[in-house]
C-alpha positions in Angstrom: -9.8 20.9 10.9 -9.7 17.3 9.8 -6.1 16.7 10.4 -6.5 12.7 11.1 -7.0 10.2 8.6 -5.8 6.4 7.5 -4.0 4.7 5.4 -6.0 3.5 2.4 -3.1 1.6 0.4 1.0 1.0 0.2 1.7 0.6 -3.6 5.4 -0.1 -4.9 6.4 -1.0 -8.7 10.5 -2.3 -8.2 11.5 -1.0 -11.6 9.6 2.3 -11.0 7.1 3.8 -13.3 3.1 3.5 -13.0 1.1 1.8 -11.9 2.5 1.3 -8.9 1.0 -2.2 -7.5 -0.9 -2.0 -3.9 0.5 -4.5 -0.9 -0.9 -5.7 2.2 2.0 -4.4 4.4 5.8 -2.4 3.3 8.3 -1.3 5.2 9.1 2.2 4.8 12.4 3.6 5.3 14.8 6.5 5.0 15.7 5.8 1.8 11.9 4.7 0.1 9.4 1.9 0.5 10.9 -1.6 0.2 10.2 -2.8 -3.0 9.7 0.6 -4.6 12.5 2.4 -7.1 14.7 4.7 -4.8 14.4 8.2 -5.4 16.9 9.2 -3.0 16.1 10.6 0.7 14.3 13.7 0.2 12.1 12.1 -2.5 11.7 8.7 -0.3 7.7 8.4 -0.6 5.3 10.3 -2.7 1.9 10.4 -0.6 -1.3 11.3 -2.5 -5.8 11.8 -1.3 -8.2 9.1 -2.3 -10.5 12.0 -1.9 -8.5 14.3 -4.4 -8.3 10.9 -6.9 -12.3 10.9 -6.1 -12.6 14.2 -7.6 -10.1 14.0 -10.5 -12.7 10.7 -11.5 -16.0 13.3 -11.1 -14.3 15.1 -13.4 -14.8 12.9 -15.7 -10.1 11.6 -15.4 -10.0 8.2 -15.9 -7.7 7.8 -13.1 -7.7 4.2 -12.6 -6.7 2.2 -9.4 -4.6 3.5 -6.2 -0.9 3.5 -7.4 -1.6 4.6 -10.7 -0.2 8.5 -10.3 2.7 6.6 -9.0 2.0 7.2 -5.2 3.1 5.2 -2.5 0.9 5.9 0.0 -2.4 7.0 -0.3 -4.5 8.6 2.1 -8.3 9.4 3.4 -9.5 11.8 6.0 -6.9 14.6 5.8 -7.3 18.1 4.4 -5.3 18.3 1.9 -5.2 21.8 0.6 -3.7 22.6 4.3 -0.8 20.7 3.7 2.5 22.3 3.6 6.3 22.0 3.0 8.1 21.1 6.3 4.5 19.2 7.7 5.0 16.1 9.5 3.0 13.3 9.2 2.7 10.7 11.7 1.8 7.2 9.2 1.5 3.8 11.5 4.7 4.0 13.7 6.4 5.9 10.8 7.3 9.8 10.7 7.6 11.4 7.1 8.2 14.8 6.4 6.5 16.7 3.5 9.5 18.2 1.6 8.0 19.1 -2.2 5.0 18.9 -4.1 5.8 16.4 -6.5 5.7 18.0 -10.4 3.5 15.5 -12.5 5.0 13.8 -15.3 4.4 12.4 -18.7 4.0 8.4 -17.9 1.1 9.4 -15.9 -0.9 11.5 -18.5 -2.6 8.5 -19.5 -4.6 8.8 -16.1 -6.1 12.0 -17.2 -8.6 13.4 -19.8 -6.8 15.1 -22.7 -3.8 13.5 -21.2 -3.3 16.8 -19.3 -1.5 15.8 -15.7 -1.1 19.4 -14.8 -4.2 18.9 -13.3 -2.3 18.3 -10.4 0.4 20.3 -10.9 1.4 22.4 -7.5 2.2 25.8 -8.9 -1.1 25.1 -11.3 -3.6 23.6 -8.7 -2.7 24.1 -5.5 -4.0 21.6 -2.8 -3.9 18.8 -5.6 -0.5 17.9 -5.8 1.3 14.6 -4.6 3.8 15.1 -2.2 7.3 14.1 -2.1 8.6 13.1 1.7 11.5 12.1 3.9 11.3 9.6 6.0 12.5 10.5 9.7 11.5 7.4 11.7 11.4 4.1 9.6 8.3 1.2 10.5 6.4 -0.7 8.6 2.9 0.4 7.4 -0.2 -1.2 6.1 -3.5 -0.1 5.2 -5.8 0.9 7.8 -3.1 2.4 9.9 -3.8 6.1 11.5 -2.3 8.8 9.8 -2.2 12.6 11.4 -0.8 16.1 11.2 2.1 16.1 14.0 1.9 19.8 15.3 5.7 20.6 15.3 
């Protein structure tokens, strides 16, 4: 299983909302991405695929740039479908912890044909949800960084 991947951008909007704008390096701690609204702990980063955002464009979603479903991190290489509640990911030198599937919401229809973001709705979809995450150990994390599946 492909269970290693990298970092493909760090996006952060201050007053929240979408899209979220891509940096070349943020520091990500326990209570969110520096620069990014604060969501409280559990809900520090949401982590999304560039390969599930790939797929959402061949279906014809006109999902525009990274940050634009209001992810912070966004990812290549791992399989997402396999990814889990209570899965650690090791990001950089950070450690986040997946702890919900993030419910889409309205000021991200936009990004979507017939402005219908249940697309990636958990409970709808599975495997094509964002994910909300705690952070456990706080670093600072840039594109290109490794990103894998710490086996607990």
């Amino acid at each position: 299983s492909k269970m290693t991947g990298l970092v493909h951008s760090v996006c952060v909007r201050e007053g929240g909302g979408v899209p979220k704008l891509p940096l070349r390096e943020a520091r990500v701690g326990a209570e969110g991405i520096e620069g990014d609204k604060r969501r409280g702990p559990r809900r520090a980063v949401i982590i999304y695929s560039l390969e599930r955002i790939e797929g959402l464009r061949e279906e014809g979603h006109p999902v525009a740039a990274p940050g634009s479903l209001g992810e912070n991190i966004l990812v290549e290489g791992l399989e997402w479908d396999s990814l889990a509640v209570g899965d650690r990911l090791r990001i950089g030198d950070a450690l986040i912890e997946l702890t919900s599937a993030t419910a889409p919401c309205h000021i991200i229809a936009d990004q979507f044909r017939d402005e219908d973001s249940g697309r990636i709705d958990h409970g709808l979809n599975p495997g094509w949800s964002r994910w909300c995450a705690a952070v456990l150990e706080e670093a600072v994390v840039a594109p290109g960084d490794a990103v894998s599946l710490v086996l607990s």
